[in-house]
C-alpha positions as CSV (number, residue, x, y, z in Angstrom):
1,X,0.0,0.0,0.0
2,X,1.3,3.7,-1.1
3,X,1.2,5.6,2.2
4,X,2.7,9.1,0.0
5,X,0.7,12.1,0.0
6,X,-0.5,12.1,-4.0
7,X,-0.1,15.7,-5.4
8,X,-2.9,16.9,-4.1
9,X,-2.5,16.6,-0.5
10,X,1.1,17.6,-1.0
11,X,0.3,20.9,-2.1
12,X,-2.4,21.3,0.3
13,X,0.1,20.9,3.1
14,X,2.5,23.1,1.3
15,X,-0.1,25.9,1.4
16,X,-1.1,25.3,4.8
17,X,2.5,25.3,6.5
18,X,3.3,28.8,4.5
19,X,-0.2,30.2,6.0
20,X,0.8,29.2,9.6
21,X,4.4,30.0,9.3
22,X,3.0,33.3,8.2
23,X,0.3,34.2,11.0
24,X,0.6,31.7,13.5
25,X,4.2,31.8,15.1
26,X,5.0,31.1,18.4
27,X,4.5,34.5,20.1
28,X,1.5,35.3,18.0
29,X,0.0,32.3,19.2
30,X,0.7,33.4,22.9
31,X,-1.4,36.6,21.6
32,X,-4.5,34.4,19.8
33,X,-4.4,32.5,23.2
34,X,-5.0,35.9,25.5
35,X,-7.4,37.3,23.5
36,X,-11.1,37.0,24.3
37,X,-11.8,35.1,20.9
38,X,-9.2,32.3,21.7
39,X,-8.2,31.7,18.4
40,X,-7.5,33.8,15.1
41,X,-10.4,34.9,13.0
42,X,-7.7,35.7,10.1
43,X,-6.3,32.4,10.0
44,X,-9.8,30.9,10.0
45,X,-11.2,32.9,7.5
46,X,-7.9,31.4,5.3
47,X,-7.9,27.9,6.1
48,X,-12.0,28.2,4.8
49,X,-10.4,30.6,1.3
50,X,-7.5,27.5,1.1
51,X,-10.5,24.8,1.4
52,X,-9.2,23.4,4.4
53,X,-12.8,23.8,6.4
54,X,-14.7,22.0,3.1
55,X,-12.4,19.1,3.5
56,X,-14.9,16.1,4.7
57,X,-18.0,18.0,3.7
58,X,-19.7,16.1,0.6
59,X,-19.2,18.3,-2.8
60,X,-22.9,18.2,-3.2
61,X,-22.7,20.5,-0.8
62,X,-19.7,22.5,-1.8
63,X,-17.2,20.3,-0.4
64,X,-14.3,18.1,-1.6
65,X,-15.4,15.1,-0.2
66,X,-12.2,13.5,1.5
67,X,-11.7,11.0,4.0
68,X,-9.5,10.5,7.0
69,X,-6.4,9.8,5.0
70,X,-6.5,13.1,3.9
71,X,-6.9,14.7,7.3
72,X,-3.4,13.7,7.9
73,X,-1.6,16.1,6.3
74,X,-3.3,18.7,7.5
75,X,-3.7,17.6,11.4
76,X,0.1,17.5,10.8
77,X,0.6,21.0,10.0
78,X,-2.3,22.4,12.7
79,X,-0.4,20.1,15.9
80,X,2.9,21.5,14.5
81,X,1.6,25.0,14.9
82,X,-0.6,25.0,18.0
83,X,-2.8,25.8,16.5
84,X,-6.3,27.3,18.5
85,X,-9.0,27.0,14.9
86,X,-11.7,25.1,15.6
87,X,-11.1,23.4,12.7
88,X,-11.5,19.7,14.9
89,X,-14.6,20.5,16.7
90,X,-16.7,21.6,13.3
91,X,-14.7,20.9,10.2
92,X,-14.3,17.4,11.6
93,X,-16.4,16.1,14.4
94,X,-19.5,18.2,13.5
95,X,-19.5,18.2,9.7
96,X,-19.0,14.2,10.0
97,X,-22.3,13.9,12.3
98,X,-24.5,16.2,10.2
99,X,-23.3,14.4,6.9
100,X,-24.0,10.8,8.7
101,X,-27.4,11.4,9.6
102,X,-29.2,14.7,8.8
103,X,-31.9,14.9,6.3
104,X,-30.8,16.6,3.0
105,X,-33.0,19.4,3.8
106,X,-30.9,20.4,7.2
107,X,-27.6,19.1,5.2
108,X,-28.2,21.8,2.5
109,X,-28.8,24.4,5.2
110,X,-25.8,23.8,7.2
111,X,-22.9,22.3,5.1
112,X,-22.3,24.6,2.8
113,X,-21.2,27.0,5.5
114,X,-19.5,24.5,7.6
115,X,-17.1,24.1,4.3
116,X,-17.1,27.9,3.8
117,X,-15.5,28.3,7.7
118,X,-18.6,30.9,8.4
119,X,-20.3,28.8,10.6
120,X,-19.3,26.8,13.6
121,X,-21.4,23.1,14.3
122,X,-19.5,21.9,17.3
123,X,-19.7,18.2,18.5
124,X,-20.9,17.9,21.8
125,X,-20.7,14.4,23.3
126,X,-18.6,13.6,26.4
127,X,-20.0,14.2,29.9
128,X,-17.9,14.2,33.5
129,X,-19.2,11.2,34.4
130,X,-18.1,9.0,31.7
131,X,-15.0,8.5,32.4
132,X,-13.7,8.3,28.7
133,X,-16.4,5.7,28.0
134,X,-18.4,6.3,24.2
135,X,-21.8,4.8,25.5
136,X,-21.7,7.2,28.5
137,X,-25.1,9.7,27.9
138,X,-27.0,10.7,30.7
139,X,-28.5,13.8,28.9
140,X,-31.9,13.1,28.1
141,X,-34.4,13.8,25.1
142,X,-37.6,14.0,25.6
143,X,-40.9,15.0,23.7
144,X,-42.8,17.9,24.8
145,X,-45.7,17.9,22.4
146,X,-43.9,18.7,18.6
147,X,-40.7,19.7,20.2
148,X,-37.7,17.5,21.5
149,X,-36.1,18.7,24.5
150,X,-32.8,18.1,26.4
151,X,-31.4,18.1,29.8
152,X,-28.5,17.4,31.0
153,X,-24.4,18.3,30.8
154,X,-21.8,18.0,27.9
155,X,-18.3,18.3,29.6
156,X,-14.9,19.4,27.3
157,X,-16.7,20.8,24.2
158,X,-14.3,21.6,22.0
159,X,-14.6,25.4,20.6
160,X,-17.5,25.4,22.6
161,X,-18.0,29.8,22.8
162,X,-17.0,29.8,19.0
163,X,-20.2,27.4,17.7
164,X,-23.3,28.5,16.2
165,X,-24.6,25.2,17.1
166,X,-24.3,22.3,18.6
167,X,-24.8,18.7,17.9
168,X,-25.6,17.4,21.1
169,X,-26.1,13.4,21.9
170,X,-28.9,12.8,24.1
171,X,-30.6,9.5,25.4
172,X,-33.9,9.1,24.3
173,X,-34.0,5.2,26.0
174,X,-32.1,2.6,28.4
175,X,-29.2,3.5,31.0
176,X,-26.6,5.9,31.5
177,X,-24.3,3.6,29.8
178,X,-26.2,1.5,27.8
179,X,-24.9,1.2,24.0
180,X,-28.2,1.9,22.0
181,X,-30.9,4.3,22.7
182,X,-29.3,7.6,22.2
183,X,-30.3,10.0,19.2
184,X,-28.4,13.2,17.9
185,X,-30.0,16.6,18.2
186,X,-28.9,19.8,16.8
187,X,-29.1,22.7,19.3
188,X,-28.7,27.0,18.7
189,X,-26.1,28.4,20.5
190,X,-28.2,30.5,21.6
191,X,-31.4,28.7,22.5
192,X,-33.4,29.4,25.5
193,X,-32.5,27.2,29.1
194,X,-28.7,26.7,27.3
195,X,-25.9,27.5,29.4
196,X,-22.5,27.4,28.3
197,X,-19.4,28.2,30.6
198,X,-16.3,29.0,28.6
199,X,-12.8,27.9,29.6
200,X,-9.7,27.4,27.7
201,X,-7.3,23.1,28.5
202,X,-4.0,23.5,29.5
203,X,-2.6,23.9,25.9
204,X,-5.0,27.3,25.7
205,X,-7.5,25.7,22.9
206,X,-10.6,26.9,23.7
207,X,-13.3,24.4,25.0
208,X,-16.2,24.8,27.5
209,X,-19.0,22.7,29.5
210,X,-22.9,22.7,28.5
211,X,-25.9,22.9,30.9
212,X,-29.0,22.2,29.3
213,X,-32.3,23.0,30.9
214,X,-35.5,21.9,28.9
215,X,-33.4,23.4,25.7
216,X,-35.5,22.8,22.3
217,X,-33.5,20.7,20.4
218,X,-34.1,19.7,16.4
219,X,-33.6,15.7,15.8
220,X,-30.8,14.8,13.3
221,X,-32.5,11.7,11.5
222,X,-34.8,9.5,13.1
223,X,-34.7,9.6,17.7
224,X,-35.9,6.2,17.9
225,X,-33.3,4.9,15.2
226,X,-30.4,4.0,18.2
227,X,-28.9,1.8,15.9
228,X,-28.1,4.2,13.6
229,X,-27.1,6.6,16.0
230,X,-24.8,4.3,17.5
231,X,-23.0,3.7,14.0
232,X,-22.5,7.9,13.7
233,X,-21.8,8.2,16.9
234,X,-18.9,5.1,16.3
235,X,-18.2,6.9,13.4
236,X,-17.8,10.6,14.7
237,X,-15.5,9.4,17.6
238,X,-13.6,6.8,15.1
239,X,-12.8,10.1,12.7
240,X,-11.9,12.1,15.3
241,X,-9.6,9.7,16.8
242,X,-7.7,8.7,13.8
243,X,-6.8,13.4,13.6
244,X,-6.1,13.4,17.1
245,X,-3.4,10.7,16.7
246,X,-2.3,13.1,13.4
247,X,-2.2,16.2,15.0
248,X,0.0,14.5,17.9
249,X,2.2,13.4,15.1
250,X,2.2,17.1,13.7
251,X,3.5,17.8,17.7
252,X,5.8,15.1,17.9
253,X,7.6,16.3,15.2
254,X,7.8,20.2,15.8
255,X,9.0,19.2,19.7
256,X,11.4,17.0,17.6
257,X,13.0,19.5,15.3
258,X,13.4,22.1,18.0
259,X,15.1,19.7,20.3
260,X,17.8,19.1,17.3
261,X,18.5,23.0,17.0
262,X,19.0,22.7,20.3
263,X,21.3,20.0,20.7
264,X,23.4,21.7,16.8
265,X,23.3,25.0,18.5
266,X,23.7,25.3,22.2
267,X,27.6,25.1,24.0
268,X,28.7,23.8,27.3
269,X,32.5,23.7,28.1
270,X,33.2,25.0,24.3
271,X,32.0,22.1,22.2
272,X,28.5,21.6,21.6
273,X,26.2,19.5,23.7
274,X,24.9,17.4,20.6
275,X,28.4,15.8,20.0
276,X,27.6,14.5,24.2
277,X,26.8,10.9,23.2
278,X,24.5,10.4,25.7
279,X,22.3,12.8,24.1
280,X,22.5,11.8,20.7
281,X,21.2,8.1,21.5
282,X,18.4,10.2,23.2
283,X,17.3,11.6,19.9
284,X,17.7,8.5,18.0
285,X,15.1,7.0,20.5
286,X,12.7,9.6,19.9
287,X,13.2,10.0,16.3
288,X,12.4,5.9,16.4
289,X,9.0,7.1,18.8
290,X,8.6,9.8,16.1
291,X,8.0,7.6,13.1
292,X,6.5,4.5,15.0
293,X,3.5,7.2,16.0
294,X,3.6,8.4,12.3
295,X,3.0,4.7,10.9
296,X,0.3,4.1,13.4
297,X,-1.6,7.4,12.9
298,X,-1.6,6.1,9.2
299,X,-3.0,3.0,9.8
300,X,-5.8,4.6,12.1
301,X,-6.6,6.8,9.0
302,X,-7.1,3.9,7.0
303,X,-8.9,1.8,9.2
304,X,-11.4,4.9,9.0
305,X,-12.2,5.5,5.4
306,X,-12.1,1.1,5.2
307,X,-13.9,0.3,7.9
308,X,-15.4,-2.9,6.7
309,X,-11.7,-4.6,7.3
310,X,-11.8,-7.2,9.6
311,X,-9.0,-5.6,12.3
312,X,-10.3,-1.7,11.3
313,X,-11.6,-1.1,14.6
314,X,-8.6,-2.8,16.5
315,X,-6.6,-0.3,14.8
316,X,-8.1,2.6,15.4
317,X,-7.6,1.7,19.2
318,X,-3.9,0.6,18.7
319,X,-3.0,3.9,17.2
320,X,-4.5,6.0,19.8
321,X,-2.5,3.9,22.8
322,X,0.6,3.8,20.7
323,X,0.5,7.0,19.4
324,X,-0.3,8.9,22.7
325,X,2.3,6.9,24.6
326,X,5.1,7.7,22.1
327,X,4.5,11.0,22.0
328,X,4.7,12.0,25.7
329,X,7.8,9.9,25.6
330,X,9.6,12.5,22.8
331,X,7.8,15.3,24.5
332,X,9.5,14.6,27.6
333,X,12.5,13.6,26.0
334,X,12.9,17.0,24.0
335,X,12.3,19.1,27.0
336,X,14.6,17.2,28.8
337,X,17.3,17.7,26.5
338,X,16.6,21.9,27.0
339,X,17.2,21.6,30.3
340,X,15.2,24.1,32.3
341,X,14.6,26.1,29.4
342,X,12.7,23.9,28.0
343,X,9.7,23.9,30.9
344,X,9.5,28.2,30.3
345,X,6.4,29.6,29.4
346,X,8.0,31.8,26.7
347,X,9.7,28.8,25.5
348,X,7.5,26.4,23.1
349,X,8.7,22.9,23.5
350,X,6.8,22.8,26.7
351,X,3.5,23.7,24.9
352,X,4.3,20.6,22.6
353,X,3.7,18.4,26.1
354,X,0.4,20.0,26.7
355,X,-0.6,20.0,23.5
356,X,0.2,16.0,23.3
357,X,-1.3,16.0,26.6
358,X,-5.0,17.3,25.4
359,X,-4.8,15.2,22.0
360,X,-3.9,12.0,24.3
361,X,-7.3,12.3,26.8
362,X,-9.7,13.4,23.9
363,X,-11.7,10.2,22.6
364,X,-10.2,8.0,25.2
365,X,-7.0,8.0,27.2
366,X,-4.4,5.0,26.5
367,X,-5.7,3.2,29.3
368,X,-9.4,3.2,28.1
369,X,-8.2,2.3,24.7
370,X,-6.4,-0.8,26.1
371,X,-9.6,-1.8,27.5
372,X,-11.4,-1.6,24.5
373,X,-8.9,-3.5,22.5
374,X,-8.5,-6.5,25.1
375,X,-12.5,-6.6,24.5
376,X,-12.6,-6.3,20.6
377,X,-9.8,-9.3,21.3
C-alpha cells in the first residue's frame, strides 16, 4: 500500500504550513491565546479561502469530499503549529455527524457554511461522568408535544463559545451507559435554558461545558433509530480519533526538530552538547518514537475510510494507545534535552507536552483504549 501524500495533499500541506508559518508563530499564538476570541479569526477565514474547512464536507454541498487519510496532512501541519481553529470540533467532528445522519434538507442548510468556515457546528458528546467511556449519555431527550427537549451536561466541548450550534447526543432510552438508545439533536447556540461556561485546556485551545435546561432541540435523523445513532456516533468518535493521533504526530515532530536545533546550537564547556553521546542516542530514541506514531496514525486513517476490514476497529484503538504513549515519551525527551529552558512559558517545546497532553485524553485516554482492545480481542 502507497502511504505518500499524492499531489494533491502535498500541495495542500504546502499551502497550509506557509499560512501558519505566516500568522501563526510562536508568540502570535501566545497573543491568539490571551485574547477574548481564543483563536484567530484571520487564519480561519484562510484555512475556509485554502479549502481546508470543506475538506470532509460532501461536494454536493460544496465540499471536496475527503476522508480520513486526507486529514493527515493537514492535522500534521495544525499540531505542528498550536494551532487554537476550531477546525476539529466543526470541520471534523461536526460536519462528520451532520453528513452521517441529517436529512438533505438540514444538510443543505448547514454544510455549505461549515465548508465555507462561516459557521461553527460543534460536536458535543462527552459528559464528567463517563469517564472516557463512548456509551456514556446521561442527557436526556424528551418530547414535549412537537418539540424534543434536552437536559442534562456535555463536559470538554471543544470550541464550545466559537459554535453557532451544537450537535448534542442525548438519550432518548435505556441507561446511562447503555450502547443503543441515544439520538443526535442539533441545538442553537443561543437557545433558550442553554448554558454554556467557557474555559480554555491546558494547551489554551478553547473548550467549554454545557448545561441544558428543557433546551429545544431539532432531531438529526430519526430519535428512535439507536442503531443508527450508535454507527454515527462510532463513526464521529472513530474520525476524530484517527486526527487526534495526526495532530499528535504534527507535535511530535515540531518538539522533535526544536530539540535538534538545540542540541546543533547550544555550547557547554566550548564544544557543543549534541556531539555528548549520551544525548545523541536520546534523539535516536525519539526520532524511532517519532515515526513509530507516524505509521500508526496512518493506519488509524485507513482503518477509518475502510472500515469494513476485519481488524479496522482494533486499529483505530492501537493507534491511539501507541501514538499517545510515544508522543509523551519524545515530549519529555525533547524538553529534557533543553534543560530548564525547556519547561519556560516563553519557550515552546513545553506547549508541545500540553498539547500532546489534550490530544492524548480526547476520545479516550491510552488506558481506556487498552480496555477496549483486550474486548474487541
Amino acid at each position: 500500500m502507497n502511504f505518500e501524500l499524492n499531489d494533491e495533499q502535498r500541495a495542500l500541506q504546502d499551502s497550509i504550513s506557509r499560512l501558519l508559518a505566516d500568522r501563526y508563530g510562536f508568540e502570535k499564538r501566545r497573543g491568539f491565546a490571551a485574547s477574548p476570541a481564543g483563536h484567530d479569526e484571520g487564519t480561519w477565514h484562510k484555512l475556509g479561502e485554502l479549502g481546508v474547512t470543506a475538506l470532509l464536507v460532501p461536494e454536493a454541498h460544496g465540499g471536496f469530499g475527503g476522508g480520513a487519510c486526507d486529514l493527515l496532512p493537514v492535522m500534521q501541519e495544525l499540531g505542528a503549529a498550536l494551532s487554537l481553529e476550531p477546525f476539529l470540533a466543526s470541520s471534523v467532528l461536526g460536519a462528520t455527524a451532520i453528513r452521517l445522519v441529517a436529512d438533505a434538507e438540514l444538510q443543505d442548510r448547514l454544510l455549505p457554511s461549515v465548508a465555507a468556515g462561516t459557521t461553527c457546528v460543534v460536536w458535543a458528546h462527552d459528559e464528567a461522568a463517563g469517564r472516557h467511556s463512548p456509551n456514556w449519555v446521561e442527557t436526556r431527550a424528551r418530547r414535549q408535544g412537537d418539540q424534543w427537549m434536552l437536559d442534562g451536561g456535555k463536559a470538554n466541548v471543544l470550541a464550545a463559545g466559537l459554535a453557532q450550534h451544537f450537535v448534542v447526543t442525548a438519550r432518548v432510552s435505556g441507561a446511562a451507559d447503555a450502547p443503543d438508545g441515544c439520538a443526535l439533536f442539533l441545538v442553537d447556540a443561543g437557545a433558550a435554558g442553554l448554558e454554556t461556561r467557557v474555559f480554555r485546556m491546558v494547551d489554551d485551545s478553547p473548550a467549554g461545558e454545557l448545561n441544558l435546561r428543557g433546551v429545544a432541540a431539532l432531531p438529526l435523523g430519526d430519535p428512535t433509530d439507536g442503531e443508527g445513532a450508535r454507527a454515527a456516533i462510532d463513526t464521529t468518535l472513530a474520525i476524530g480519533t484517527a486526527a487526534a493521533c495526526a495532530d499528535m504526530v504534527g507535535a511530535m515532530q515540531a518538539a522533535f526538530r526544536l530539540a535538534m536545533d538545540y542540541l546543533n546550537t547550544r555550547k557547554q564547556f566550548g564544544r557543543l552538547i549534541g556531539e555528548n553521546q549520551a544525548l545523541r542516542h536520546r534523539a535516536a530514541d525519539m526520532l524511532v518514537s517519532l515515526e513509530l506514531a507516524r505509521s500508526m496514525a496512518i493506519a488509524a486513517a485507513v482503518a477509518v475510510d475502510r472500515p469494513e476490514g476485519a481488524d479496522a476497529a482494533l486499529d483505530v484503538h492501537r493507534a491511539k494507545l501507541s501514538v499517545g504513549r510515544h508522543a509523551r515519551t519524545l515530549a519529555h525527551g525533547a524538553i529534557q534535552l533543553h534543560g530548564g529552558i525547556g519547561m519556560t512559558e516563553e519557550y515552546a517545546v513545553g506547549h508541545y507536552l500540553r498539547r500532546i497532553h489534550v490530544l492524548d485524553q480526547l476520545f479516550g485516554d491510552g488506558d481506556a483504549h487498552a480496555t477496549r482492545l483486550a474486548a474487541l480481542a
